[in-house]
FIFI-370765 format. One record per atom (N, C-alpha, C): residue number from 1; atom name; y, z, x. Coordinates in nm, 2 decimals. Example, Ala and Ser with C-alpha at 12.3 -4.5 7.8 and 13.67 -1.06 7.14 Angstrom:
# FIFI-370765
pos / site / Y / Z / X
1 / N / -0.57 / 0.78 / 1.32
1 / CA / -0.45 / 0.78 / 1.23
1 / C / -0.33 / 0.78 / 1.32
2 / N / -0.22 / 0.71 / 1.28
2 / CA / -0.11 / 0.71 / 1.37
2 / C / 0.00 / 0.79 / 1.29
END
This chain:
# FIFI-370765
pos / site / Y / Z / X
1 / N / -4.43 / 10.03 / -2.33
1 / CA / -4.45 / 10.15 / -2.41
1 / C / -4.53 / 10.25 / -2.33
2 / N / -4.51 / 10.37 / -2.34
2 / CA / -4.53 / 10.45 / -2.24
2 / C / -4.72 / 10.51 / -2.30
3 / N / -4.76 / 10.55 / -2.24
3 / CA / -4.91 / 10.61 / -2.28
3 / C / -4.91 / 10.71 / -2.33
4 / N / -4.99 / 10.73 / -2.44
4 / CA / -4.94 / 10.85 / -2.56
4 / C / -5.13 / 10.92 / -2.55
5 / N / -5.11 / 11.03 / -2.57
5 / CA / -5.24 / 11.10 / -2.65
5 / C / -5.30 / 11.07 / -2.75
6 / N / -5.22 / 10.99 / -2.87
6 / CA / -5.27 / 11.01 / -3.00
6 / C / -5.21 / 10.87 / -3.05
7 / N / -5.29 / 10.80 / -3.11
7 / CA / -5.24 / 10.66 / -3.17
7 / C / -5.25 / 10.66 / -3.34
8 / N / -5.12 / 10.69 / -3.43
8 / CA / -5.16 / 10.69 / -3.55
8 / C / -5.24 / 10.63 / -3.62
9 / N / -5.24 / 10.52 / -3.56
9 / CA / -5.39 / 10.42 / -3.67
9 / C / -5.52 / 10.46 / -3.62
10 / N / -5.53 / 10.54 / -3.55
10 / CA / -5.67 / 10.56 / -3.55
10 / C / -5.70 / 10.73 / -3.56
11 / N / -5.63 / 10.79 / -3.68
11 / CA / -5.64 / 10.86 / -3.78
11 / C / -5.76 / 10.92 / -3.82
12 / N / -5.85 / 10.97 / -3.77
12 / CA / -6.00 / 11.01 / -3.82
12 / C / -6.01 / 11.20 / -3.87
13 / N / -5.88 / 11.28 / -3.88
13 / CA / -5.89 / 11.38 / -3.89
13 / C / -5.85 / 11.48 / -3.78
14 / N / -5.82 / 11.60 / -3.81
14 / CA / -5.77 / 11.67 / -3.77
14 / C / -5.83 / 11.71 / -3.64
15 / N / -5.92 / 11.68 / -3.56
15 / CA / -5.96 / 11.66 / -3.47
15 / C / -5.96 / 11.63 / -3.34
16 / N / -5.91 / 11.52 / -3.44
16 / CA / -5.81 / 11.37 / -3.28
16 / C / -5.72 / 11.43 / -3.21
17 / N / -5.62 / 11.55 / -3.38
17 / CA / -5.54 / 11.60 / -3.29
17 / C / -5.56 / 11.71 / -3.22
18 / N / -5.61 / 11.76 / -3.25
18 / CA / -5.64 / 11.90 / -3.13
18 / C / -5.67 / 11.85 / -3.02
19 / N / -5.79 / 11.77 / -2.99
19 / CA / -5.81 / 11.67 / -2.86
19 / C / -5.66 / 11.67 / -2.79
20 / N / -5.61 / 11.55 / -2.90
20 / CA / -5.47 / 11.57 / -2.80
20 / C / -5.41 / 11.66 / -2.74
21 / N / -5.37 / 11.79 / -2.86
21 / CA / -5.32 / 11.93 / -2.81
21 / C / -5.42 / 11.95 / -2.65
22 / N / -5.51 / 11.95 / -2.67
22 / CA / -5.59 / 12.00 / -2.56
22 / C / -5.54 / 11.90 / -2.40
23 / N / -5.54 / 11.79 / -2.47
23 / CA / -5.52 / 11.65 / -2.35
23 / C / -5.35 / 11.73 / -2.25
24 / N / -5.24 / 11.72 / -2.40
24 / CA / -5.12 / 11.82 / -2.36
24 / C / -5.13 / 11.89 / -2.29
25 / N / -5.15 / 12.01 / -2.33
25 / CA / -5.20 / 12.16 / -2.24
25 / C / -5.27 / 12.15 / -2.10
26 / N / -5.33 / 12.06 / -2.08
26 / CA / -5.45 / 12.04 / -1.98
26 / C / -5.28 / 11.97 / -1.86
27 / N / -5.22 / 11.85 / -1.92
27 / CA / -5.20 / 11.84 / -1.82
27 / C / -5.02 / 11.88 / -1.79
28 / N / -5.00 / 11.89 / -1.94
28 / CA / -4.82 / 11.95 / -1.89
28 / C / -4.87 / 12.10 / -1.84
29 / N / -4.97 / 12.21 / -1.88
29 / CA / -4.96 / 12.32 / -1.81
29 / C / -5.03 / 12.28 / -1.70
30 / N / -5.12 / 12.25 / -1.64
30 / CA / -5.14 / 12.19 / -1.57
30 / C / -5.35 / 12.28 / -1.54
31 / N / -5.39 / 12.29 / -1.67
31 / CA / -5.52 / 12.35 / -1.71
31 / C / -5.61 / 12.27 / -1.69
32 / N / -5.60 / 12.18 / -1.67
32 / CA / -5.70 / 12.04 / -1.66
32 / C / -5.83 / 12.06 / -1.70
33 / N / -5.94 / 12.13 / -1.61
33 / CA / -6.11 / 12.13 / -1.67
33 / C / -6.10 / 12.28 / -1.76
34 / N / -6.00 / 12.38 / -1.72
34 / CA / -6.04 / 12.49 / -1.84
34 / C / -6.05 / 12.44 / -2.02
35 / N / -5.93 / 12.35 / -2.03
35 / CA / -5.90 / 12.30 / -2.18
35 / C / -6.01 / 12.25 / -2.24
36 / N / -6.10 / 12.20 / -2.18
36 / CA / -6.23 / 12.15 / -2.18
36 / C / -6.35 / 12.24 / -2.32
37 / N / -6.29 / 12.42 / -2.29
37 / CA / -6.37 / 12.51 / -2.36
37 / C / -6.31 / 12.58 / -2.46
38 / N / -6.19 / 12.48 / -2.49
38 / CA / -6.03 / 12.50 / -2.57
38 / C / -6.08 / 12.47 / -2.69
39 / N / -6.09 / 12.55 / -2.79
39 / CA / -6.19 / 12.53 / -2.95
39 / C / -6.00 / 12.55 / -3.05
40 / N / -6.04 / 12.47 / -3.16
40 / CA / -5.94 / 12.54 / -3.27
40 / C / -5.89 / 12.65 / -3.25
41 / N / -5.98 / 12.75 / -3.25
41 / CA / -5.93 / 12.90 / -3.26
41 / C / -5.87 / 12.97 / -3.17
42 / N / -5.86 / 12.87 / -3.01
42 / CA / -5.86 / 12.96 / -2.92
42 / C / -5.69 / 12.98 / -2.90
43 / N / -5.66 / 13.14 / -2.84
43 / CA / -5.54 / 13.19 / -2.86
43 / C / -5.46 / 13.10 / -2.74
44 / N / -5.34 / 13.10 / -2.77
44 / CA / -5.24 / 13.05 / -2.67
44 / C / -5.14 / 13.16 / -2.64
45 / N / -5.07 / 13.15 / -2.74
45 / CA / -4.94 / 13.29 / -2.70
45 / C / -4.99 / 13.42 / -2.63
46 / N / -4.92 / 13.47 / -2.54
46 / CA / -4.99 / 13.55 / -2.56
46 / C / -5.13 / 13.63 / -2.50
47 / N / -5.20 / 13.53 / -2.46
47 / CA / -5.30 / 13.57 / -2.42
47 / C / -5.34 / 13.44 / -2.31
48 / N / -5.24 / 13.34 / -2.25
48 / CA / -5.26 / 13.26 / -2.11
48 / C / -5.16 / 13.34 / -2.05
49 / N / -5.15 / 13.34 / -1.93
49 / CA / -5.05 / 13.37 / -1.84
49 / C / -4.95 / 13.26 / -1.88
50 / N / -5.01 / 13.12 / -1.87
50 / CA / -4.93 / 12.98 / -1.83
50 / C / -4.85 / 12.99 / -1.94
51 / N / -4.84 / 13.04 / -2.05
51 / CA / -4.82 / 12.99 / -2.18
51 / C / -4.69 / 13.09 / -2.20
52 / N / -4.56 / 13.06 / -2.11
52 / CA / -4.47 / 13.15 / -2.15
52 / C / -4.35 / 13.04 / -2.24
53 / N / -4.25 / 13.13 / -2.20
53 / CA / -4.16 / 13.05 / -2.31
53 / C / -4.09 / 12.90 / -2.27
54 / N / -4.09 / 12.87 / -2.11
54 / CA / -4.07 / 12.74 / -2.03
54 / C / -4.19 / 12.69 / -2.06
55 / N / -4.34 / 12.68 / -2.12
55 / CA / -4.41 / 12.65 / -2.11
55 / C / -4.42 / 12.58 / -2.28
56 / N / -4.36 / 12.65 / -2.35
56 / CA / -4.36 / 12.63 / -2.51
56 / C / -4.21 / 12.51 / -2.55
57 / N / -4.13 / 12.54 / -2.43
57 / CA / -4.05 / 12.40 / -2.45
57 / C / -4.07 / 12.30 / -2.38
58 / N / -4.17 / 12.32 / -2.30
58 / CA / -4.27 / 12.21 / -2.21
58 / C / -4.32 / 12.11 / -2.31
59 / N / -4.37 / 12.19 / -2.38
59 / CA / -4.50 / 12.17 / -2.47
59 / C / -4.43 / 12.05 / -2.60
60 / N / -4.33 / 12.11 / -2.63
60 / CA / -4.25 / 12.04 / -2.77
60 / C / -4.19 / 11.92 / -2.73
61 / N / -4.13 / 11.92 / -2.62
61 / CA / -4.08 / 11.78 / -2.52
61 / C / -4.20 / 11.69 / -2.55
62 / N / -4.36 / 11.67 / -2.49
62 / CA / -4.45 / 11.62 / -2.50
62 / C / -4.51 / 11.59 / -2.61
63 / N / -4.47 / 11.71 / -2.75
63 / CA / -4.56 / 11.68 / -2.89
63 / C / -4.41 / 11.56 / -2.92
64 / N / -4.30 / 11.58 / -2.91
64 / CA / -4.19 / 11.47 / -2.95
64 / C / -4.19 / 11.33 / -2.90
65 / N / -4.25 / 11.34 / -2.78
65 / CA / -4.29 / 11.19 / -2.71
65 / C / -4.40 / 11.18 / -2.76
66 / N / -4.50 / 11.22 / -2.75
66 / CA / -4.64 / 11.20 / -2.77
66 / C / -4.69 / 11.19 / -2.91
67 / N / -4.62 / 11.19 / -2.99
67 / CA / -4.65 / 11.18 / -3.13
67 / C / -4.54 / 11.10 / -3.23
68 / N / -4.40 / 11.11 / -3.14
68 / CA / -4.32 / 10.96 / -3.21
68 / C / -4.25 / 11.09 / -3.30
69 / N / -4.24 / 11.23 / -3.31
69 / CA / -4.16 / 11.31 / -3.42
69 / C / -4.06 / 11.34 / -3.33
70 / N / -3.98 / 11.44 / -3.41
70 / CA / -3.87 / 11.52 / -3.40
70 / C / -3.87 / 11.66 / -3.48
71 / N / -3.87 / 11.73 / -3.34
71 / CA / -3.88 / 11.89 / -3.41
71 / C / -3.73 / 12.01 / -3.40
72 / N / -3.70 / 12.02 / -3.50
72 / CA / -3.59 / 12.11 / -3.47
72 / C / -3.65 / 12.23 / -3.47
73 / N / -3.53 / 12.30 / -3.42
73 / CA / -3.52 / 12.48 / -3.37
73 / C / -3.57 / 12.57 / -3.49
74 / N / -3.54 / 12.52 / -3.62
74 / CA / -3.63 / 12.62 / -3.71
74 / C / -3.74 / 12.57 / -3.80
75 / N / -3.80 / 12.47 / -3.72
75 / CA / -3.96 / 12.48 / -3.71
75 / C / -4.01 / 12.53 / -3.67
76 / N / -3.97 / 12.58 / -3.56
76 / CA / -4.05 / 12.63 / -3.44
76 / C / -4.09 / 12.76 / -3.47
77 / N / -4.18 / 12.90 / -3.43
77 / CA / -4.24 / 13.01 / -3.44
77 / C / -4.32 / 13.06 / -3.37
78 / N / -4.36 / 13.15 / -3.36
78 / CA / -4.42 / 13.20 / -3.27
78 / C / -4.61 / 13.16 / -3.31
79 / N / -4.63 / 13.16 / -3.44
79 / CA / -4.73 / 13.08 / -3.52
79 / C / -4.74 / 12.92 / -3.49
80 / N / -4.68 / 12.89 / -3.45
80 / CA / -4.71 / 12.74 / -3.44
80 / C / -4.74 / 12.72 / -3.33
81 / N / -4.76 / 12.77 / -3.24
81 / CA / -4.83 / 12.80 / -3.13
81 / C / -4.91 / 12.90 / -3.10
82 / N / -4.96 / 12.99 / -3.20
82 / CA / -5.09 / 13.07 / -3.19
82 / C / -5.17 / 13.08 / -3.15
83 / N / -5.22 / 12.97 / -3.18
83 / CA / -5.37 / 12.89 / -3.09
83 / C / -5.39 / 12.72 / -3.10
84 / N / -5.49 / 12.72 / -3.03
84 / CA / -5.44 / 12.51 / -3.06
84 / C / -5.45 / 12.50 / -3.19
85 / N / -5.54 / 12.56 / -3.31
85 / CA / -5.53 / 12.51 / -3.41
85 / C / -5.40 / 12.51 / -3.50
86 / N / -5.34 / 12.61 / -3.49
86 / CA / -5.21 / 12.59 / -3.56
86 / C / -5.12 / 12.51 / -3.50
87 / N / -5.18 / 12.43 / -3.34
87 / CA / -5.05 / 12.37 / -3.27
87 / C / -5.05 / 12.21 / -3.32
88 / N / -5.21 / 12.22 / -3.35
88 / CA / -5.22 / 12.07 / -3.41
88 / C / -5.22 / 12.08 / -3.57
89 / N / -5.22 / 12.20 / -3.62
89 / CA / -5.17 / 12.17 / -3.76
89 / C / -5.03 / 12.18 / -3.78
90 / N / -4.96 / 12.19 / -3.69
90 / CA / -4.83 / 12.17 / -3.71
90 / C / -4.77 / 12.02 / -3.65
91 / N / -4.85 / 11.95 / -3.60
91 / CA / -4.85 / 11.84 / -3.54
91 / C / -4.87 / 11.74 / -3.67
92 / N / -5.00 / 11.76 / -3.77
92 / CA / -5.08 / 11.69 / -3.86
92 / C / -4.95 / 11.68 / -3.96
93 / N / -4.88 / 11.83 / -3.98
93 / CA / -4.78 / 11.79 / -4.09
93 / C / -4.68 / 11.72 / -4.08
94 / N / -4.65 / 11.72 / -3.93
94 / CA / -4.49 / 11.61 / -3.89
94 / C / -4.58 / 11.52 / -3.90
95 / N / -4.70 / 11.44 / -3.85
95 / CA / -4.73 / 11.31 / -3.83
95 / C / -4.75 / 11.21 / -3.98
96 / N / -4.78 / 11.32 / -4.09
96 / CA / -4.87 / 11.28 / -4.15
96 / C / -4.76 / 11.25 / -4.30
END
């Protein structure tokens, strides 16, 4: 089984997942110690250079392995990527 970010049984809140989000980001964009200072709120679209649109189907490839979902084309938004926190509340709702 391949090595995942996020293990559903150990479920403690919304939290875990943004960690993950952050763990993602850090190493598919390849942000490694910045993500480190990566809060809920902080913007993504928009306001990284890294964070273009190769970067946002980077991103979905790894929430679909990394979390065991499947995300189709009209899920997706330009809000669901806003900032980590809407990246892992949109993670919370497929997982959960």
């Amino acid at each position: 089984m391949p090595e995942t970010y996020f293990d559903k049984s150990f479920i403690e809140g919304e939290m875990d997942i943004v960690s993950a989000v952050k763990e993602i980001l850090g190493s598919q964009l390849q942000l490694m110690g910045r993500v480190d200072s990566f809060t809920h709120d902080t913007q993504l679209l928009g306001e990284m250079p890294e964070f273009d649109s190769m970067a946002v189907g980077i991103l979905l490839t790894a929430i679909e392995e990394e979390f065991g979902v499947s995300v189709d084309d009209d899920e997706i938004d330009a809000e669901v990527f806003q900032t980590v926190g809407s990246s892992a509340d949109f993670i919370e709702n497929k997982v959960l």
